[in-house]
PyMOL CGO cylinders between C-alpha atoms (Angstrom):
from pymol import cmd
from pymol.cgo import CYLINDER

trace = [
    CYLINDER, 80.77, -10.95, -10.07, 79.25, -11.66, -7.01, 0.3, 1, 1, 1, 1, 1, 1,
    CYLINDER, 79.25, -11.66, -7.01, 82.30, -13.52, -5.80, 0.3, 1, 1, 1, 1, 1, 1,
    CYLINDER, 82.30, -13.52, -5.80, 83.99, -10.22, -6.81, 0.3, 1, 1, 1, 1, 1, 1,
    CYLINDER, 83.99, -10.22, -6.81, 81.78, -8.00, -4.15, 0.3, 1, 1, 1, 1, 1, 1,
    CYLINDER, 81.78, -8.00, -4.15, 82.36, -10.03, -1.54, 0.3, 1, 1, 1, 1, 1, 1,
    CYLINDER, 82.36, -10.03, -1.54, 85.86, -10.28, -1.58, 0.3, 1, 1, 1, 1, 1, 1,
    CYLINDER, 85.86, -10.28, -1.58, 85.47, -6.08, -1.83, 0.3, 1, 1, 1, 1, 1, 1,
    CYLINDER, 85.47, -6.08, -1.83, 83.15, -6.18, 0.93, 0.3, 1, 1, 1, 1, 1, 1,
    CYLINDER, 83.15, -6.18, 0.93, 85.02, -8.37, 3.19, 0.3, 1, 1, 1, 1, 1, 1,
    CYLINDER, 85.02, -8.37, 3.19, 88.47, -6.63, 2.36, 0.3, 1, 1, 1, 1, 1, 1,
    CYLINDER, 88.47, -6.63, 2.36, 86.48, -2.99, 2.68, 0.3, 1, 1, 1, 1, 1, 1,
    CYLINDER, 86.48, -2.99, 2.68, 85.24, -4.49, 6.93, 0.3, 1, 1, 1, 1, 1, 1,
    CYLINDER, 85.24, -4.49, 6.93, 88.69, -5.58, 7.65, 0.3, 1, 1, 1, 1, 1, 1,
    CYLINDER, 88.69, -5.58, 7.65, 90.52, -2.17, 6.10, 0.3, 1, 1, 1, 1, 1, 1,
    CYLINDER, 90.52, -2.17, 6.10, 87.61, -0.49, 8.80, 0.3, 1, 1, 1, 1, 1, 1,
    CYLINDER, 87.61, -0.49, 8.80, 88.14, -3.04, 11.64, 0.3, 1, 1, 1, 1, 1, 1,
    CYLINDER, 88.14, -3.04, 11.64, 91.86, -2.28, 11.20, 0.3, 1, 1, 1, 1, 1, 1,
    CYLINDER, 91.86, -2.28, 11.20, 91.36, 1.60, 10.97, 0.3, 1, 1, 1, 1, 1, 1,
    CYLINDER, 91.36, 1.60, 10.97, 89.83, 1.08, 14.38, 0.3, 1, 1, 1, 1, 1, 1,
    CYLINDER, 89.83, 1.08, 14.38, 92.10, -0.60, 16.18, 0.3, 1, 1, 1, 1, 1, 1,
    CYLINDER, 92.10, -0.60, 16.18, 94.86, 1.45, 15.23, 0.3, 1, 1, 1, 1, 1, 1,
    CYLINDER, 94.86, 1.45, 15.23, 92.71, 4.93, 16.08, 0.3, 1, 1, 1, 1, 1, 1,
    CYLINDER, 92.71, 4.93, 16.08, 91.75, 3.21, 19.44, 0.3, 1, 1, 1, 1, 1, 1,
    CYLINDER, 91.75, 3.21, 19.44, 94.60, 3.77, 21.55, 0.3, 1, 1, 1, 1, 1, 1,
    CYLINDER, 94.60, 3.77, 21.55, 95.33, 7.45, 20.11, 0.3, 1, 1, 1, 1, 1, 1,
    CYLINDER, 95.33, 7.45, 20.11, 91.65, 8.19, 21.31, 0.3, 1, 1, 1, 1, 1, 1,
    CYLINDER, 91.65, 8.19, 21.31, 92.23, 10.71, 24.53, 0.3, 1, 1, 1, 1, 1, 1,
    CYLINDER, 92.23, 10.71, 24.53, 90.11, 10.60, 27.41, 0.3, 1, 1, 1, 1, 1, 1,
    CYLINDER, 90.11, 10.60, 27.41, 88.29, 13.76, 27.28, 0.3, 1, 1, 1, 1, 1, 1,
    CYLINDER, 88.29, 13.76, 27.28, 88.93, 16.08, 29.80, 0.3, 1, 1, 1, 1, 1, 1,
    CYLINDER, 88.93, 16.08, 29.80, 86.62, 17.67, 32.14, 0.3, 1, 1, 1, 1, 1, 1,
    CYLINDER, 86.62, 17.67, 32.14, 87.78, 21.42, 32.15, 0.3, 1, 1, 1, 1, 1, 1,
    CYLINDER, 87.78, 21.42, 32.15, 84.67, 22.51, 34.48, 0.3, 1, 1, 1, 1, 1, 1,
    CYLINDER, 84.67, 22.51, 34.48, 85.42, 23.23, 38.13, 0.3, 1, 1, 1, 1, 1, 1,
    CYLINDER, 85.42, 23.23, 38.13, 82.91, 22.43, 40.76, 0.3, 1, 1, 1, 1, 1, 1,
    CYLINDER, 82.91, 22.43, 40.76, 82.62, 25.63, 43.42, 0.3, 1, 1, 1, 1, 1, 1,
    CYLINDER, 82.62, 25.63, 43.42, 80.83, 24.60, 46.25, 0.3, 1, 1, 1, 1, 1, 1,
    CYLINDER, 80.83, 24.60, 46.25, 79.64, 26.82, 48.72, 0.3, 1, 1, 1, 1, 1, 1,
    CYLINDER, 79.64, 26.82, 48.72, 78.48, 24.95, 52.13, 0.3, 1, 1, 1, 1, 1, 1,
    CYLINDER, 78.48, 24.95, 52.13, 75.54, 25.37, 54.71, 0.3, 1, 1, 1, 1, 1, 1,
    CYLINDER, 75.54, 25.37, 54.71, 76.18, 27.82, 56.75, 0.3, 1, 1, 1, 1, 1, 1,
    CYLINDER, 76.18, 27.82, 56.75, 79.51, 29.51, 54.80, 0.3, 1, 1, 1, 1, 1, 1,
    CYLINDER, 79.51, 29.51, 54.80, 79.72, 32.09, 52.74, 0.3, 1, 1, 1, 1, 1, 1,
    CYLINDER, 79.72, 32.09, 52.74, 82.87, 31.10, 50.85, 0.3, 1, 1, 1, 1, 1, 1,
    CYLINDER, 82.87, 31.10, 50.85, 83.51, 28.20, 48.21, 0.3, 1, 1, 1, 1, 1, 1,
    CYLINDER, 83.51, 28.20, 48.21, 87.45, 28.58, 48.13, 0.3, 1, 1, 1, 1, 1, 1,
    CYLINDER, 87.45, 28.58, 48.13, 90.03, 30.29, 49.66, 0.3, 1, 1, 1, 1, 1, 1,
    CYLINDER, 90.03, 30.29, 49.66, 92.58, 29.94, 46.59, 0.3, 1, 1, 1, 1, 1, 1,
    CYLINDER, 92.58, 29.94, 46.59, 94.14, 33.08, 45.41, 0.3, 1, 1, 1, 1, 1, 1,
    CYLINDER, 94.14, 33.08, 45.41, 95.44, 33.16, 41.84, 0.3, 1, 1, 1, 1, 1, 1,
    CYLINDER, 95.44, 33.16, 41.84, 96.80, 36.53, 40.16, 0.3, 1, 1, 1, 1, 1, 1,
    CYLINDER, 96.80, 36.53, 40.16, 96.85, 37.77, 36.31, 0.3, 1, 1, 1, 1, 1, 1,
    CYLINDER, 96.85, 37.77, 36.31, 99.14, 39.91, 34.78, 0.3, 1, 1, 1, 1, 1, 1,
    CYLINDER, 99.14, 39.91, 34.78, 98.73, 43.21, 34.21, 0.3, 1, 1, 1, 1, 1, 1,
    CYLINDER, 98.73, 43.21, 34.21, 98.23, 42.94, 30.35, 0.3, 1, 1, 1, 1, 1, 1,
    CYLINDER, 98.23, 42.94, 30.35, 95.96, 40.25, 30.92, 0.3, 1, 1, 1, 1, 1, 1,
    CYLINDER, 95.96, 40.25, 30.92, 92.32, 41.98, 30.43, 0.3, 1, 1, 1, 1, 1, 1,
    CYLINDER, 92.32, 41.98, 30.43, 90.13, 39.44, 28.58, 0.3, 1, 1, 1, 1, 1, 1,
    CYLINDER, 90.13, 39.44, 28.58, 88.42, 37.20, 30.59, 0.3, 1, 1, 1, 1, 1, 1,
    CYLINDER, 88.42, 37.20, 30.59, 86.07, 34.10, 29.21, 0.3, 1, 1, 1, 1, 1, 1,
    CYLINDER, 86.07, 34.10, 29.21, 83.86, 31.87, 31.39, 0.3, 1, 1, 1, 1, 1, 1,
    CYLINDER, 83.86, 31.87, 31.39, 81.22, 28.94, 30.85, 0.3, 1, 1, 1, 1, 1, 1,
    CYLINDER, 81.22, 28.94, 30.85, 79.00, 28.58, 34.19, 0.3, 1, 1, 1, 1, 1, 1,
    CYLINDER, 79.00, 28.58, 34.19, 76.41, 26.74, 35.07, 0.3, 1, 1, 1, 1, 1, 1,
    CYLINDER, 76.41, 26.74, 35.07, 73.97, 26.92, 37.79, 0.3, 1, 1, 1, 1, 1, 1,
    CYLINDER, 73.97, 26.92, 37.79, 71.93, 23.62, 39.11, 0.3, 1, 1, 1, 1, 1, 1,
    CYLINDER, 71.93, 23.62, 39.11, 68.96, 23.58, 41.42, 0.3, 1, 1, 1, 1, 1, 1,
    CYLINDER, 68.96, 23.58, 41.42, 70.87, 24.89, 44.31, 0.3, 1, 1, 1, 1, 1, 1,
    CYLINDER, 70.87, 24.89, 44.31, 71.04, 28.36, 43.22, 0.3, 1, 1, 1, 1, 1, 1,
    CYLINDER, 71.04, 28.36, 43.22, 67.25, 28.53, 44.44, 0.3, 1, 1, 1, 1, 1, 1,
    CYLINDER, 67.25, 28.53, 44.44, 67.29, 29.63, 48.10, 0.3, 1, 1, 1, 1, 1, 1,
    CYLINDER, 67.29, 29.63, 48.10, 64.88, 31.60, 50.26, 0.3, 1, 1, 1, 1, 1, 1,
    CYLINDER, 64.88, 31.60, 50.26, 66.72, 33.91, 52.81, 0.3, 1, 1, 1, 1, 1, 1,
    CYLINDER, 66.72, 33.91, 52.81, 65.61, 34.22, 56.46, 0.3, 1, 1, 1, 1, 1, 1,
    CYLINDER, 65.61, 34.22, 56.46, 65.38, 37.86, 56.31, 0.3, 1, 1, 1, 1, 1, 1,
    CYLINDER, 65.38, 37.86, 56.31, 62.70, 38.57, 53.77, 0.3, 1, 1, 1, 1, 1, 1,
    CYLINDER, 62.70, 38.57, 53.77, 65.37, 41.60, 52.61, 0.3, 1, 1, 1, 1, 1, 1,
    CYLINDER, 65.37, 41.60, 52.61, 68.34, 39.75, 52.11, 0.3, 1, 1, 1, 1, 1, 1,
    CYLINDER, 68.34, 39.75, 52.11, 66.49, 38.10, 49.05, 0.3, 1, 1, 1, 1, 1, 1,
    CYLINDER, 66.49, 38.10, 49.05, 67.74, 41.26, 47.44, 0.3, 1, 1, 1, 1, 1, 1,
    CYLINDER, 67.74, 41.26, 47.44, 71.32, 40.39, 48.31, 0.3, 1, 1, 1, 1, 1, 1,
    CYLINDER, 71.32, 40.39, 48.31, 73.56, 40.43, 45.34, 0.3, 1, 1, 1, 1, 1, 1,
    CYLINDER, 73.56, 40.43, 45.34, 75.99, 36.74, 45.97, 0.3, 1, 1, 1, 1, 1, 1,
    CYLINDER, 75.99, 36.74, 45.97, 79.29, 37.04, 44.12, 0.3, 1, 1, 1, 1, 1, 1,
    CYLINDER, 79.29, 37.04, 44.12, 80.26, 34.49, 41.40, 0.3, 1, 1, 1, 1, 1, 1,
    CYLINDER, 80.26, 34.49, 41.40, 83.43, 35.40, 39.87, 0.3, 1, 1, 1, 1, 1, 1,
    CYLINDER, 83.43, 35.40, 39.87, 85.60, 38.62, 38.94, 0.3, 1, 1, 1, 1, 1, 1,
    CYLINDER, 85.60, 38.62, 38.94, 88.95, 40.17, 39.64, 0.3, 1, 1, 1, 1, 1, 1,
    CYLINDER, 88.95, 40.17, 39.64, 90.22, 42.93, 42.37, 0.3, 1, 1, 1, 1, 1, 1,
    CYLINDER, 90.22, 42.93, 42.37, 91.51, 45.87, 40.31, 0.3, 1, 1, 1, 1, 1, 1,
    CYLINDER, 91.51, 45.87, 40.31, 93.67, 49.10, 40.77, 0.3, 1, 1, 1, 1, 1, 1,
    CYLINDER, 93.67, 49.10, 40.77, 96.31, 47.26, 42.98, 0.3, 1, 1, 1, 1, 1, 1,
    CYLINDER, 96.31, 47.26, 42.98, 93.72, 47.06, 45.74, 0.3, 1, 1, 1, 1, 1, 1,
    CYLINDER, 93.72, 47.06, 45.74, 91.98, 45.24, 47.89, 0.3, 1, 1, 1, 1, 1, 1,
    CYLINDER, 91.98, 45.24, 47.89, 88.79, 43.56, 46.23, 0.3, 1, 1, 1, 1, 1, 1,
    CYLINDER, 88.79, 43.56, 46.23, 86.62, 45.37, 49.01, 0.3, 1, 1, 1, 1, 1, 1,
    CYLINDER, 86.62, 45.37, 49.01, 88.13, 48.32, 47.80, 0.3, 1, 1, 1, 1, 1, 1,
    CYLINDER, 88.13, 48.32, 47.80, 87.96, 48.24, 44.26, 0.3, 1, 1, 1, 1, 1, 1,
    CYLINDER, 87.96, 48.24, 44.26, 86.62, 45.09, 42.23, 0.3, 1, 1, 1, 1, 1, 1,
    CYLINDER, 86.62, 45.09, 42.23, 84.53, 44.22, 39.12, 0.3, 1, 1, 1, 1, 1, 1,
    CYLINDER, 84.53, 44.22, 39.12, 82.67, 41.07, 39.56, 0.3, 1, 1, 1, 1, 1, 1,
    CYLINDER, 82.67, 41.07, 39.56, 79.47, 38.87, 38.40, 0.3, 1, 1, 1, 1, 1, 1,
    CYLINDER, 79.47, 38.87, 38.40, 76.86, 38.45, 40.84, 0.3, 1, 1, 1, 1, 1, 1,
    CYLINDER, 76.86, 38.45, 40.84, 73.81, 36.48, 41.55, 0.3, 1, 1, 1, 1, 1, 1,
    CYLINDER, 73.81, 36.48, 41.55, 70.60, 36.16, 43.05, 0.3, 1, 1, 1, 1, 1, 1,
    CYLINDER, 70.60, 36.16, 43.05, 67.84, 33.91, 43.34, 0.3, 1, 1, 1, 1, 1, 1,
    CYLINDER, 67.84, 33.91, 43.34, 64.01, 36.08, 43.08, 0.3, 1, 1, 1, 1, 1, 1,
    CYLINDER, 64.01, 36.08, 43.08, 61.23, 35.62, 42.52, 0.3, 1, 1, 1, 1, 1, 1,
    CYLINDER, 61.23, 35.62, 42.52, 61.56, 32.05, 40.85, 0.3, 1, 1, 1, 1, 1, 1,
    CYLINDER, 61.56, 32.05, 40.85, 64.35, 33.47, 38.55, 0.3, 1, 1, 1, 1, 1, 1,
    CYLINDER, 64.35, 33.47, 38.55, 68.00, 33.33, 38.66, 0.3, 1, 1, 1, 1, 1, 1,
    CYLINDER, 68.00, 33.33, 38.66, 69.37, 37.10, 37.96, 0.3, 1, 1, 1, 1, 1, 1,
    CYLINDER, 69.37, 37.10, 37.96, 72.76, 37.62, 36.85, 0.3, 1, 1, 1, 1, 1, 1,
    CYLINDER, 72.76, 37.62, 36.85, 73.90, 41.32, 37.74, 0.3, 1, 1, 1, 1, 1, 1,
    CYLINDER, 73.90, 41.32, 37.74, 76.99, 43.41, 37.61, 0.3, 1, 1, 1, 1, 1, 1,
    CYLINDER, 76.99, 43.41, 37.61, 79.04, 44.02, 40.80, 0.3, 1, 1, 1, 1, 1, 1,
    CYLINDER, 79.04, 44.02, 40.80, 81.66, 46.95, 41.53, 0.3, 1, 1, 1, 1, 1, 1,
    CYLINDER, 81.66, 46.95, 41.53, 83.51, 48.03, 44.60, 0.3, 1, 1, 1, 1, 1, 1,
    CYLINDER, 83.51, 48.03, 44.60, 84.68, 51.61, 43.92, 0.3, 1, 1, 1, 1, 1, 1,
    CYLINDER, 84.68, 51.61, 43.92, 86.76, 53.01, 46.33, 0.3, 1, 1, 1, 1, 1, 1,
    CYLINDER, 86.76, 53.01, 46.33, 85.18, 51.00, 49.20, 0.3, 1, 1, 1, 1, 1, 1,
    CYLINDER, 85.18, 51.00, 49.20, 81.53, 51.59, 47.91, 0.3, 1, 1, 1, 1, 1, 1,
    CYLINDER, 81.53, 51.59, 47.91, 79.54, 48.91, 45.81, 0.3, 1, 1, 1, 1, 1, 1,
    CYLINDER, 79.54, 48.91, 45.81, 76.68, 49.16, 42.81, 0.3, 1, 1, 1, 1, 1, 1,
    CYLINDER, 76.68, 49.16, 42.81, 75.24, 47.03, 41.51, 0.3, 1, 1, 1, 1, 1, 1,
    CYLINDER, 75.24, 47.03, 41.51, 72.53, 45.82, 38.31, 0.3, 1, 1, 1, 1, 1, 1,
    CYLINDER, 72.53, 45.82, 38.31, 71.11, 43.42, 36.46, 0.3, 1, 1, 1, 1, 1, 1,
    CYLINDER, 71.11, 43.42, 36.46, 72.54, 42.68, 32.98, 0.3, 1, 1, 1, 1, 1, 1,
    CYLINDER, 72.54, 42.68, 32.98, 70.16, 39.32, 32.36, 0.3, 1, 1, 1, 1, 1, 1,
    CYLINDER, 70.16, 39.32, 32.36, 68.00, 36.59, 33.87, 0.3, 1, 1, 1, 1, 1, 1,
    CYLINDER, 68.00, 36.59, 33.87, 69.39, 32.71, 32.75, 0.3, 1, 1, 1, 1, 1, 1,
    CYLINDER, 69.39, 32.71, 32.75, 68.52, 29.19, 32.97, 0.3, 1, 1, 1, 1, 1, 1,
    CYLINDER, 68.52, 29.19, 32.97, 69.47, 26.52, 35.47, 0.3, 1, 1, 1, 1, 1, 1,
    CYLINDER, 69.47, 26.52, 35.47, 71.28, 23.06, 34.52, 0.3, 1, 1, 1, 1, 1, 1,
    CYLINDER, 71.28, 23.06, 34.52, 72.18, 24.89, 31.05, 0.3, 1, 1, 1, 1, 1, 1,
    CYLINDER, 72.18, 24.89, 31.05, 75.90, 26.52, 30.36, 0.3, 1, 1, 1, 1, 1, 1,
    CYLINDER, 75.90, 26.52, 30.36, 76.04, 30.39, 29.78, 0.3, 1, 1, 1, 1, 1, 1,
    CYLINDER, 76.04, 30.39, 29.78, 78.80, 32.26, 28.93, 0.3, 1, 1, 1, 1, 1, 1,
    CYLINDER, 78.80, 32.26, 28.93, 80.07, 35.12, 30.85, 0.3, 1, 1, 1, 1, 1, 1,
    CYLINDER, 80.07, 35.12, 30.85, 82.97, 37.90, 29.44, 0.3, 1, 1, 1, 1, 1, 1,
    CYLINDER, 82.97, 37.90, 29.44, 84.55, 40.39, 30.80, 0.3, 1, 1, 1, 1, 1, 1,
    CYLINDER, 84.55, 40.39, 30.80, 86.92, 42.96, 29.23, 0.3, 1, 1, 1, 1, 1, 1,
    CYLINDER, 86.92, 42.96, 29.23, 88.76, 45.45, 31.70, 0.3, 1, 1, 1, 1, 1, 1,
    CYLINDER, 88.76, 45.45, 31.70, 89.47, 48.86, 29.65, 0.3, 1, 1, 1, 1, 1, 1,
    CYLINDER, 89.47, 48.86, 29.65, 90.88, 52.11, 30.91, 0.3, 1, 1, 1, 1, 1, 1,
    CYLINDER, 90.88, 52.11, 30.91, 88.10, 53.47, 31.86, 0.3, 1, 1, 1, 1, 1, 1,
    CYLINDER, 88.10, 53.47, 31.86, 85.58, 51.07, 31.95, 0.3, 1, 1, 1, 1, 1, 1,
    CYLINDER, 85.58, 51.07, 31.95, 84.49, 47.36, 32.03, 0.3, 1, 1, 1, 1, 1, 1,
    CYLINDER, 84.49, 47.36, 32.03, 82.60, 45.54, 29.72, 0.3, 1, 1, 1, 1, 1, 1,
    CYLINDER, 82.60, 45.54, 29.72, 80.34, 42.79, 30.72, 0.3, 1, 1, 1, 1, 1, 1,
    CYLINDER, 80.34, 42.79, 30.72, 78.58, 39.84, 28.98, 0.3, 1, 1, 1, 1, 1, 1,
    CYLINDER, 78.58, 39.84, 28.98, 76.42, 37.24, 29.09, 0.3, 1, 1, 1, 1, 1, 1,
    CYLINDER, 76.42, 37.24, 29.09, 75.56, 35.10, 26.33, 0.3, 1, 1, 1, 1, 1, 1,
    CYLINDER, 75.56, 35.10, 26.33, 75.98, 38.03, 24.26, 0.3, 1, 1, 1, 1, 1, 1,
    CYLINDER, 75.98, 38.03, 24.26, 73.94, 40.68, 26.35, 0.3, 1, 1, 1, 1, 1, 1,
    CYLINDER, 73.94, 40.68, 26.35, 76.55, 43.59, 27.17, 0.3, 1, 1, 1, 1, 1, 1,
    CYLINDER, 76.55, 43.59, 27.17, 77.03, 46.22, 29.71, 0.3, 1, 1, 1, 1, 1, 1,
    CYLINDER, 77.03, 46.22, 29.71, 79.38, 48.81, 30.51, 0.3, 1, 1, 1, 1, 1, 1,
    CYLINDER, 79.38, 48.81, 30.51, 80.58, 49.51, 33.85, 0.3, 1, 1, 1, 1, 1, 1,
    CYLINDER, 80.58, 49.51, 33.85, 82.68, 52.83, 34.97, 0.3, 1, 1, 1, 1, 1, 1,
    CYLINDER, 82.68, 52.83, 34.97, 86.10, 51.97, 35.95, 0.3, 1, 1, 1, 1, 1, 1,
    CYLINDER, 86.10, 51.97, 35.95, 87.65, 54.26, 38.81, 0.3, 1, 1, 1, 1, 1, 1,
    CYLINDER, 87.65, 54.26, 38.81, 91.20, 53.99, 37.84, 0.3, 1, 1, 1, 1, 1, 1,
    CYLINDER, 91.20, 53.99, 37.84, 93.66, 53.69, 35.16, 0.3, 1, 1, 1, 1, 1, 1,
    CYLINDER, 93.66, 53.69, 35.16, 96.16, 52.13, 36.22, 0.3, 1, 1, 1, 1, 1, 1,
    CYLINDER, 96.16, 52.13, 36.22, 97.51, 48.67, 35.50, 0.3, 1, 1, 1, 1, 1, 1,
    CYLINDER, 97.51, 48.67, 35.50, 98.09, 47.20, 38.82, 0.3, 1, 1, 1, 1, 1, 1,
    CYLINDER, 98.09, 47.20, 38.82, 98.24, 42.70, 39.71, 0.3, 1, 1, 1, 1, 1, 1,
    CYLINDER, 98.24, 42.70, 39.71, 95.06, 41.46, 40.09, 0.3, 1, 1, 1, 1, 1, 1,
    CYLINDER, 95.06, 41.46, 40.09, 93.70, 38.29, 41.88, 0.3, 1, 1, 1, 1, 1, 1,
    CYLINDER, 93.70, 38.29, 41.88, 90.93, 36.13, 40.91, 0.3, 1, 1, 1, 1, 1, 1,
    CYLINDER, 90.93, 36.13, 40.91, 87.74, 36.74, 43.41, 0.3, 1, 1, 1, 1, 1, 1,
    CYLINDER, 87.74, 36.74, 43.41, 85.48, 33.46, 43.29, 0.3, 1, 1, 1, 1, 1, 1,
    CYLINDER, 85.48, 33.46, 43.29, 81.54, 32.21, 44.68, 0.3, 1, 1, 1, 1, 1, 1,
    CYLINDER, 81.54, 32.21, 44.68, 80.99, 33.48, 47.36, 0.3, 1, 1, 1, 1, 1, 1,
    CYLINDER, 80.99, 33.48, 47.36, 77.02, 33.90, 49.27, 0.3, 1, 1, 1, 1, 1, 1,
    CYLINDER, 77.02, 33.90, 49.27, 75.77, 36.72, 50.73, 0.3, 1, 1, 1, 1, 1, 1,
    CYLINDER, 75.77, 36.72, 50.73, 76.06, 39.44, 52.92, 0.3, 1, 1, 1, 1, 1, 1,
    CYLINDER, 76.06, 39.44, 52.92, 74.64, 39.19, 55.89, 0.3, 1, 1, 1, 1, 1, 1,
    CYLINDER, 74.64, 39.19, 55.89, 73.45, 35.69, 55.82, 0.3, 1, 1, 1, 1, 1, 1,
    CYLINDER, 73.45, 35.69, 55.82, 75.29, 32.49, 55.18, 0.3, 1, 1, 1, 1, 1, 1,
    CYLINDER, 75.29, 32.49, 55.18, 74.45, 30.19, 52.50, 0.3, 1, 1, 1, 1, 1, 1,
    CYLINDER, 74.45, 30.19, 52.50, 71.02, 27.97, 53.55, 0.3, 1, 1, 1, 1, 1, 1,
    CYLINDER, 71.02, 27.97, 53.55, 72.03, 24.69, 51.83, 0.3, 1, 1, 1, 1, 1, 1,
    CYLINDER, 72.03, 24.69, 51.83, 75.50, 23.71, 50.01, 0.3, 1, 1, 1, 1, 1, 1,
    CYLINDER, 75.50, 23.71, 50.01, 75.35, 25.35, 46.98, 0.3, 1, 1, 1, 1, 1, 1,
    CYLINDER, 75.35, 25.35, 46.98, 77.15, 24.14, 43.62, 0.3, 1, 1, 1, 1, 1, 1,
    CYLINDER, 77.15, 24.14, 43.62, 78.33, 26.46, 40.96, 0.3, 1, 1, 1, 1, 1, 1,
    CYLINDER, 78.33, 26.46, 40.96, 80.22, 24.47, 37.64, 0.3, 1, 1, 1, 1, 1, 1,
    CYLINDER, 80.22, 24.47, 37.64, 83.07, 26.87, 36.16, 0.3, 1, 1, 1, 1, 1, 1,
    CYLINDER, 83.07, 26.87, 36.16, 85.23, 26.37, 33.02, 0.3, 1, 1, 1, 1, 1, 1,
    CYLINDER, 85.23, 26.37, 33.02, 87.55, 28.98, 31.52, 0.3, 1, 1, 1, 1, 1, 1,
]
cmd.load_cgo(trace, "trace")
C-alpha cells in the first residue's frame, strides 16, 4: 500500500511539474495600462497630445492616482484656491476655453479636493464633488447627456448643466496646474482608462 501512494504521489508532482511548464510560456507579461502625467517645475502643462472622440462616444471611465506631489503650497496665499485641471473633454464643437467639462484639483488645507470644472460659453464654475486619498486609485466617470453632465468619483455623483445640445468632435483636455502660477515642483498624476 504504501508503495502504492508513492508511486500516486510521485506521478501526482510530475503531472503538476508538467502542468507548469507547459502554462509557463503562455503566461503574459502583465501590462501596465496606467499613464504617468507629469507636470514640471515651473509649467503648467503635462502634455501637449491632442486625441478626439466621436460624437456618440459619451461614457468616459478613469482610475487616477495621486502621490505625494499633489501637496503644494502656492506663493500667493489666494491661488491655494486655484482649481488645477486633471482630465475632461472640450464640448459643443468648441474651444475647451470656451466650453469644457473637466475634473479638477486642489491641494488645501492638508486635503486633496476633487471638484467639478465647466467652461460655459467662455465663463468657468466650479465645486467640490469629494475629498480622496493619496498613493490609493479612485475612480472617476463621466457621462455627457443632452443637457447635462454627470460626474463621479468612487461612486459620489454630481450633475453639471450642459450649455448645448449638440453633438459636436471633442478632444481629450489633460493635467494641467494652475492659473496664475506655475506648478512649484514636478508633479506626477498616474492615469488608466
Amino acid at each position: 500500500m504504501y508503495s502504492n501512494l508513492k508511486t500516486t504521489l510521485i506521478w501526482l508532482v510530475s503531472l503538476l511539474a508538467l502542468v507548469a511548464l507547459v502554462k509557463l510560456p503562455s503566461c503574459k507579461k502583465i501590462e501596465d495600462d496606467w499613464t504617468t502625467f507629469r507636470i514640471k517645475e515651473g509649467s503648467h502643462r503635462s502634455t501637449n497630445t491632442v486625441n478626439f472622440c466621436g460624437e456618440d462616444d459619451t461614457i468616459f471611465s478613469w482610475d487616477i492616482i495621486f502621490d505625494s506631489t499633489a501637496k503644494y503650497i502656492t506663493d500667493e496665499r489666494e491661488n491655494q484656491y486655484d482649481i488645477n485641471k486633471l482630465i475632461g473633454w472640450s464640448d459643443c464643437g468648441d474651444n475647451h476655453s470656451e466650453n469644457s467639462i473637466r475634473f479638477g484639483w486642489r491641494w488645501l488645507d492638508d486635503s486633496l479636493e476633487i471638484h467639478w470644472f465647466k467652461h460655459d460659453a467662455g465663463v468657468f464654475t466650479f465645486d467640490l464633488i469629494k475629498k480622496v486619498s493619496l498613493c490609493q486609485p479612485h475612480n472617476y466617470e463621466l457621462t455627457i447627456y443632452t443637457w447635462d453632465y454627470k460626474m463621479g468619483v468612487d461612486g459620489a455623483y454630481v450633475y453639471v448643466p450642459r450649455n448645448c445640445v449638440q453633438r459636436k468632435r471633442k478632444y481629450m483636455l489633460y493635467p494641467y496646474f494652475g492659473g496664475d502660477e506655475t506648478a512649484p515642483h514636478d508633479i506626477t498624476i498616474k492615469i488608466k482608462k
